[in-house]
C-alpha positions in Angstrom: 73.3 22.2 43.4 70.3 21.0 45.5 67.2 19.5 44.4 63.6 21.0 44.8 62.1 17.9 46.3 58.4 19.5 45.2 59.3 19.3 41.5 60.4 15.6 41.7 59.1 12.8 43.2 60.3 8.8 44.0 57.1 7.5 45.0 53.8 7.4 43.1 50.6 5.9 44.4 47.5 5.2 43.0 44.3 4.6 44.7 41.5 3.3 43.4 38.4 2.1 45.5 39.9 -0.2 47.8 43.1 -1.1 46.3 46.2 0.8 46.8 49.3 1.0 44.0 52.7 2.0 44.8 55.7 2.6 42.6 58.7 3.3 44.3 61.5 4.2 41.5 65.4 4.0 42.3 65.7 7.5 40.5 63.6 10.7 41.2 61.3 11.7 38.6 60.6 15.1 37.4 57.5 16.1 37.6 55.6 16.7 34.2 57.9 15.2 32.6 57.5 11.3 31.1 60.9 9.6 30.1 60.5 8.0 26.6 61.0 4.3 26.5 64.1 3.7 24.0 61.8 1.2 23.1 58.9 3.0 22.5 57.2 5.3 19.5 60.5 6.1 17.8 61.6 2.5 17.4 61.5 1.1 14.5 60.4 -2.6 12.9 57.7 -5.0 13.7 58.8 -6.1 16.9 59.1 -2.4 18.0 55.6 -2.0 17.0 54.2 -5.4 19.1 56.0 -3.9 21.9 54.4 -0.6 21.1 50.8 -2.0 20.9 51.0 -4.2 23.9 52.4 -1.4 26.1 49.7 0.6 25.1 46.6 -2.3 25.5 48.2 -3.0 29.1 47.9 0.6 30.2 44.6 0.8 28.9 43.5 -2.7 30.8 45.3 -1.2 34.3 42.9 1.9 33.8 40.1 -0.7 33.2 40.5 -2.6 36.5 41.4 1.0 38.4 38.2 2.7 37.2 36.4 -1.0 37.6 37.4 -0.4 41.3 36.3 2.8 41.6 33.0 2.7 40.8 31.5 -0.6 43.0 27.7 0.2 42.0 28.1 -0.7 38.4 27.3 -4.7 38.9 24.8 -5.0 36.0 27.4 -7.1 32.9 25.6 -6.8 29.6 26.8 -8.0 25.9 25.9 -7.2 22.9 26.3 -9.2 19.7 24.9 -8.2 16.2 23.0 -10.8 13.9 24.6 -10.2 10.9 28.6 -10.3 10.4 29.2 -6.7 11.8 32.9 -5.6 10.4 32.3 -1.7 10.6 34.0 -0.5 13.6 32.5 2.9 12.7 28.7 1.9 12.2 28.9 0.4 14.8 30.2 2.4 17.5 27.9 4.9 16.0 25.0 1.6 17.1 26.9 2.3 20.9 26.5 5.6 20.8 23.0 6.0 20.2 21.9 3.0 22.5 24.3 5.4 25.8 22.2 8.3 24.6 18.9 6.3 24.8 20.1 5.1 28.1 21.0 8.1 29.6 17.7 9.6 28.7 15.9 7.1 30.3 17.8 6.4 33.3 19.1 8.7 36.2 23.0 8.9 36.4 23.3 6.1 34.2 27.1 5.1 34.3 29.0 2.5 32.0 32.2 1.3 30.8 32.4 -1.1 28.0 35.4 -3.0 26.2 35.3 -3.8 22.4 35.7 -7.3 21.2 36.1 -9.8 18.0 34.1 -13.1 18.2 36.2 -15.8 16.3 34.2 -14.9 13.0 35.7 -11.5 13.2 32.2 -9.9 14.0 32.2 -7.3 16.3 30.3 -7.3 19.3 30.9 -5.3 22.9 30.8 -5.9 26.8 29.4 -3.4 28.8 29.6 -3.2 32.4 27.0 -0.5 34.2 24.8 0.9 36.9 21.5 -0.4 35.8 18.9 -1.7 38.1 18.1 -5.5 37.1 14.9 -6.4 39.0 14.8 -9.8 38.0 15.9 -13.3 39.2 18.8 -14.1 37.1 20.8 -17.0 36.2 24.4 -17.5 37.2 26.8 -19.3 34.2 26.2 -22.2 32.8 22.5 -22.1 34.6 19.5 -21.6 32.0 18.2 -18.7 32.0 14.6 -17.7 34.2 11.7 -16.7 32.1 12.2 -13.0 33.8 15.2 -13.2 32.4 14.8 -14.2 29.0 12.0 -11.1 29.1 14.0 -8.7 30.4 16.3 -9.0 27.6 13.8 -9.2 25.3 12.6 -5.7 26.1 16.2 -4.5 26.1 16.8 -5.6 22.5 13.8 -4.3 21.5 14.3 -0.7 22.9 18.4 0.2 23.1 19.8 -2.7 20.8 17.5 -4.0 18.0 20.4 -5.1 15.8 21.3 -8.4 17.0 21.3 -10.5 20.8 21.5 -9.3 24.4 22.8 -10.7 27.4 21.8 -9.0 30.7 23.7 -10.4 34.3 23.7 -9.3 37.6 26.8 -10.0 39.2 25.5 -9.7 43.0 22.9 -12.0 42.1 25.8 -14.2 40.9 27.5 -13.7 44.6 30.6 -12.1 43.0 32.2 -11.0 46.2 34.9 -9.0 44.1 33.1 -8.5 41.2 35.7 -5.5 40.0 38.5 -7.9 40.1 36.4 -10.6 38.4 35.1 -8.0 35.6 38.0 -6.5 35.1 39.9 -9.8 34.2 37.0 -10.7 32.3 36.6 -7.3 30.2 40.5 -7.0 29.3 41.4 -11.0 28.7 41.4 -10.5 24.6 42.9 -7.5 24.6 46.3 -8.1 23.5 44.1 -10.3 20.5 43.1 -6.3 19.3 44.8 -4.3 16.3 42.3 -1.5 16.0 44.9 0.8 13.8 44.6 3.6 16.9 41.1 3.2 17.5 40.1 3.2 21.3 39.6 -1.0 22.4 37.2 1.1 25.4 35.1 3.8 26.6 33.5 5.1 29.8 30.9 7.6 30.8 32.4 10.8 32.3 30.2 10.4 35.4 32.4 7.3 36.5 34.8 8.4 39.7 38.3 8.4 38.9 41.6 6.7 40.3 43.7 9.2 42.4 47.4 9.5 41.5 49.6 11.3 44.1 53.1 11.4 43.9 55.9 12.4 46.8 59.3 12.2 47.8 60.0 9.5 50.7 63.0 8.4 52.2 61.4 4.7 52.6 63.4 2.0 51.4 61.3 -0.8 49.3 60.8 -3.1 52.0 59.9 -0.3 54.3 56.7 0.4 52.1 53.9 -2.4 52.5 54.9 -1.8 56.3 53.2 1.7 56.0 50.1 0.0 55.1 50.4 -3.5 56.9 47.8 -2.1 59.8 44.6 -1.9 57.2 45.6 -3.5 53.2 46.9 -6.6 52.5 50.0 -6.7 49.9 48.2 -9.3 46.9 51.2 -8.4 44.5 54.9 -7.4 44.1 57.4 -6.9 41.1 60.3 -5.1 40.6 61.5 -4.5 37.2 63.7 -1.9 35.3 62.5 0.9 33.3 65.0 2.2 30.3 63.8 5.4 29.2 65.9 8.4 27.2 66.6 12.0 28.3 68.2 14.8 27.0 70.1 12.2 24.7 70.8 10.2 27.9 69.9 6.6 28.6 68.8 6.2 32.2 67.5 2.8 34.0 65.3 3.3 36.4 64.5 0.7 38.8 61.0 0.3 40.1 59.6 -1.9 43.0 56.0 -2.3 42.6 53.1 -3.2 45.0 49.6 -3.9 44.9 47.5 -4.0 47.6 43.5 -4.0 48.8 41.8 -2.9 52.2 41.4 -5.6 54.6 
C-alpha cells in the first residue's frame, strides 16, 4: 500500500523571528494526529504527574521564547509586585486584567506578554514584557535608578497599578543585543517552581505575531539538515532524543534529531 506523502510528514520546522527549529523524526507522522506519550495524561502516580506538569511548563516556556522572538519591538520589561501578601490568583489576575484594558485604551497597538510568579513569601507578583515607549534615561542592574526613572514609575503606579511597586526597564537602553533570548530565560527561569492546579503560568495579547510551523516530507538525512541552512543561520543547538508515544494500542519510538538555529 503506498503512502500519501501530503497526509504525513518527517520534518517539522518552526520559525520564529530569526531563529529556525527543526525536528527531523525517524518515523513519519500523520498529520492531525498527536501520538500520546505512554507517559503522559493517563499515567498514573505522583511521578507521572511531575512528569506531566513539567512537560507541560516546558512547552509553555518554548512558546514563551518563540513568541519572545517574534515580536522584537516589545523591549520595555516591567514588574509588578503588590504591597500586601497577595495569595488570590483570581483577584489578582482580575488587577492584570484591568491594568491591559487601561493600557490598551491609552496606547496605540499596545502588545504584551507577561509570565506569573511567586516571591519566596508566596506573594504573587507578575513580569510583563511590552511595546511601550519609555522616554526616559534608565538604569541598567544593579545601577541606582535616575530621578526620570524613579518618576516614571511613579506615574505608572499611580495610573495602571496602584496596588503595590513597579519596576519599569528598557532593555535597549540596557544594550541587550539579544534581548528575546535574554528575556525569555529570564521570564521562564521559575517556571518548573509553579503548581497553579491548571491555571495558565502566562498570557499574551492577540496582536503579538505568531511562530510559523510547517511541516513536510524530505528525504534528508540528519546530518544533511543544518547543511540546508549553513549559507545564512548558524546551528547554536542540537539533541537527539527518543519519543515513546502509543497508537491504536501500539507502542512506537520515535526518534527525533533536533536543531536550533538563528540568522547570521
Amino acid at each position: 500500500m503506498s503512502v500519501r506523502l501530503s497526509t504525513w510528514f518527517n520534518l517539522k520546522t518552526i520559525y520564529s523571528g530569526d531563529r529556525v527549529e527543526v525536528y527531523k523524526y525517524s518515523i513519519a507522522q500523520e498529520r492531525g494526529y498527536e501520538g500520546r506519550n505512554k507517559t503522559g495524561r493517563r499515567g498514573k502516580g505522583m511521578a507521572n504527574k511531575e512528569k506531566n506538569r513539567r512537560e507541560v511548563l516546558n512547552r509553555a516556556r518554548n512558546n514563551i521564547i518563540r513568541l519572545v522572538n517574534c515580536n522584537p519591538d516589545m523591549q520595555t520589561f516591567i514588574s509588578l509586585t503588590y504591597r500586601e501578601n497577595m495569595q488570590d490568583l483570581q483577584l489578582s489576575k482580575m488587577h492584570l486584567n484591568k491594568l491591559f484594558k487601561e493600557l490598551k485604551r491609552d496606547f496605540r497597538n499596545f502588545k504584551y506578554l507577561y509570565v506569573l510568579e511567586f516571591q519566596q513569601r508566596g506573594a504573587i507578583h507578575y513580569h510583563v514584557l511590552c511595546n511601550l515607549p519609555v522616554n526616559v534615561p534608565t538604569a541598567k542592574p544593579r545601577e541606582l535608578k535616575p530621578e526620570l526613572q524613579k518618576l516614571l514609575e511613579q506615574q505608572f503606579h499611580e495610573m495602571y497599578w496602584p496596588y503595590g511597586w513597579v519596576d519599569i526597564r528598557d532593555l535597549q537602553q540596557e544594550g541587550n543585543t539579544n534581548a528575546g533570548l535574554y528575556v525569555s530565560v529570564y521570564l521562564v527561569e521559575d517556571l518548573y517552581k509553579l503548581d497553579l492546579g491548571g491555571a495558565k503560568c502566562y498570557g499574551y495579547s492577540r496582536n503579538l505575531y505568531k511562530p510559523v510551523e510547517r511541516t513536510s516530507y524530505t528525504k534528508l538525512k540528519p546530518h544533511e539538515i543544518p547543511v540546508v541552512y549553513a549559507e545564512n543561520h548558524d546551528l547554536v543547538y542540537t539533541n537527539n532524543y527518543n519519543m515513546v508515544y502509543e497508537k491504536d494500542k501500539r507502542l512506537y519510538t520515535n526518534n527525533v534529531n533536533y536543531f536550533d538555529m538563528y540568522r547570521k
